[in-house]
N, C-alpha and C positions, 0 to 999 in steps of 0.2 A: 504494500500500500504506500500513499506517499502523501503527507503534510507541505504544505504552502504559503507561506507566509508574505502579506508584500511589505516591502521595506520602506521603512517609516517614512525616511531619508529620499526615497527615489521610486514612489509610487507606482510607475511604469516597471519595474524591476520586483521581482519576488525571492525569496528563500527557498530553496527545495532540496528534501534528501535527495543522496545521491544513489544509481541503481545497486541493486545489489547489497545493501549495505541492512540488517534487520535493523528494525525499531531500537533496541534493547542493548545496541550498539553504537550508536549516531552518537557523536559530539558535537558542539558547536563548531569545532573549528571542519569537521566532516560536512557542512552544509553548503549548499550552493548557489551563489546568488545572479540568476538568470534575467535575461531581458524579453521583451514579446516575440522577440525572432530570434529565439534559442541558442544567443549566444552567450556565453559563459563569461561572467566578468569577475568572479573571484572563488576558488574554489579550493578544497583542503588538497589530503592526501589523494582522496579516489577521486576520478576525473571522469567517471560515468554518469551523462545525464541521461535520467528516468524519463528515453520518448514518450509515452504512455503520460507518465505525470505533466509530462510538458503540455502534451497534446491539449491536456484537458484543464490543467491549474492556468496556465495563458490564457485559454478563451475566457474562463470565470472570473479572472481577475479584469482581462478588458473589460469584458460586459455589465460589470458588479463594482462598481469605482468605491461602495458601501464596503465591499467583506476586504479584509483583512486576512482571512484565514481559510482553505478550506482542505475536509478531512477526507481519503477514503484508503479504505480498505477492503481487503476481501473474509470479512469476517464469517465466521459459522451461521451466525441467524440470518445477518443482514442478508448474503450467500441466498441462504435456503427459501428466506421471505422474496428477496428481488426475483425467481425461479416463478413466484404466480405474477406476476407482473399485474398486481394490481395496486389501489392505495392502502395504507395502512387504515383500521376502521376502529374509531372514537368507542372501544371498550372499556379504557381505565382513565381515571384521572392523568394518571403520565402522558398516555397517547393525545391526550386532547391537547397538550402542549404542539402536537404538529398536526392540530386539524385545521385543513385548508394550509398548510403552510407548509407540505410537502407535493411534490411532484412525481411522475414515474416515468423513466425515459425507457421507453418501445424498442428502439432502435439498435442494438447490443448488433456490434458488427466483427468482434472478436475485440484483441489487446487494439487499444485505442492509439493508433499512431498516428491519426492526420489529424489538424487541428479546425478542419470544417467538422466535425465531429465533436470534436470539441464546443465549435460556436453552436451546434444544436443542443446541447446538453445544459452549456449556459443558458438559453431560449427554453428551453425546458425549465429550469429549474426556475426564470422568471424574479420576482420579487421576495421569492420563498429559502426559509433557513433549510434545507432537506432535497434529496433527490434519490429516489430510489431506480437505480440503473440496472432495467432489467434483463437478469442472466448473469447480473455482475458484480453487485452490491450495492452497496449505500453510499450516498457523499452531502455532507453537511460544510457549511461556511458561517463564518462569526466575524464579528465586529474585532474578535481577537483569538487569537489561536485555544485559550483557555475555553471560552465560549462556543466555538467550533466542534471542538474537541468532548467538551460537554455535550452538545449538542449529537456527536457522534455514539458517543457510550448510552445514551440515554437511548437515539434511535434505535441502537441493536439489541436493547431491554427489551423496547416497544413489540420487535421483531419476534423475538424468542416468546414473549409473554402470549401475543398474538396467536402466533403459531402453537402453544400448548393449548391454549381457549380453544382455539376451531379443532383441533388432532382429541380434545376430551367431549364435545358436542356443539351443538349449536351455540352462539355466539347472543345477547341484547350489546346493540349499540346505545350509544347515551346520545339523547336525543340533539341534534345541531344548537338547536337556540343555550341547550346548558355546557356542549362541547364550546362551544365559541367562546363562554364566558371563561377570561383567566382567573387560574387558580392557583 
């Protein structure tokens, strides 16, 4: 998966791990700080940039001059939830946190390497903190990396929790007018 950050300093320019590298292993000085046309303007050790993350973290930062941050992974629920390619459905109080404020991108065309791809998925995701890329997992954006990132752990709650509801029976939604209300 690969985290995003745009640079405080040079707006046009973002942070992104680099390929190959896990989560659990990245340091600061391991990070890469990228421009919209994928050239590399300062970088650690490893000198691999993640096409895939390019493809898709560039078009969301152009299109989103708002997010600061955005998250994705190929995590186990989010994984298995993007697989029905539908939206998440306003079952708990947590989910209602992204009702109407996620999207679900249709279009999964393998590892994401062109960045017209990329501009649909930003189009997609719209004004919304959430996108569930289907086939492929989940990707959330924040005002800050923390926020993002939250926003991401919480999605793949949403996923897993979702998916035990409907795998034990039938599912009550919470009605729109009380989903809508924040909680």
């Amino acid at each position: 998966g690969h985290i995003a950050v745009r640079d405080p300093e040079s707006p046009d320019h973002f942070w992104l791990n680099p390929a190959g590298v896990h989560f659990c292993h990245i340091r600061v000085c391991d990070l890469m700080l990228v421009d919209h046309h994928s050239e590399i303007v300062e970088h650690g050790e490893v000198k691999a940039l993640n096409r895939a993350a390019f493809a898709i973290h560039s078009r969301l930062h152009l299109a989103r001059p708002d997010v600061m941050a955005a998250a994705h992974s190929h995590s186990i629920y989010g994984n298995a939830f993007s697989e029905l390619g539908k939206l998440l459905d306003p079952l708990t109080q947590d989910s209602c946190a992204f009702y109407e404020d996620h999207a679900v991108f249709e279009n999964f065309s393998g590892v994401v390497l062109d960045t017209d791809e990329g501009d649909r998925i930003g189009q997609i995701l719209g004004h919304r903190a959430a996108v569930i890329l289907q086939n492929h997992g989940i990707l959330t954006v924040g005002g800050s990396v923390e926020t993002a990132v939250w926003r991401y752990i919480a999605l793949e709650n949403i996923c897993e929790t979702q998916l035990l509801a409907e795998a034990a029976g039938p599912t009550k939604k919470i009605p729109p007018e009380v989903a809508r209300h924040p909680h």
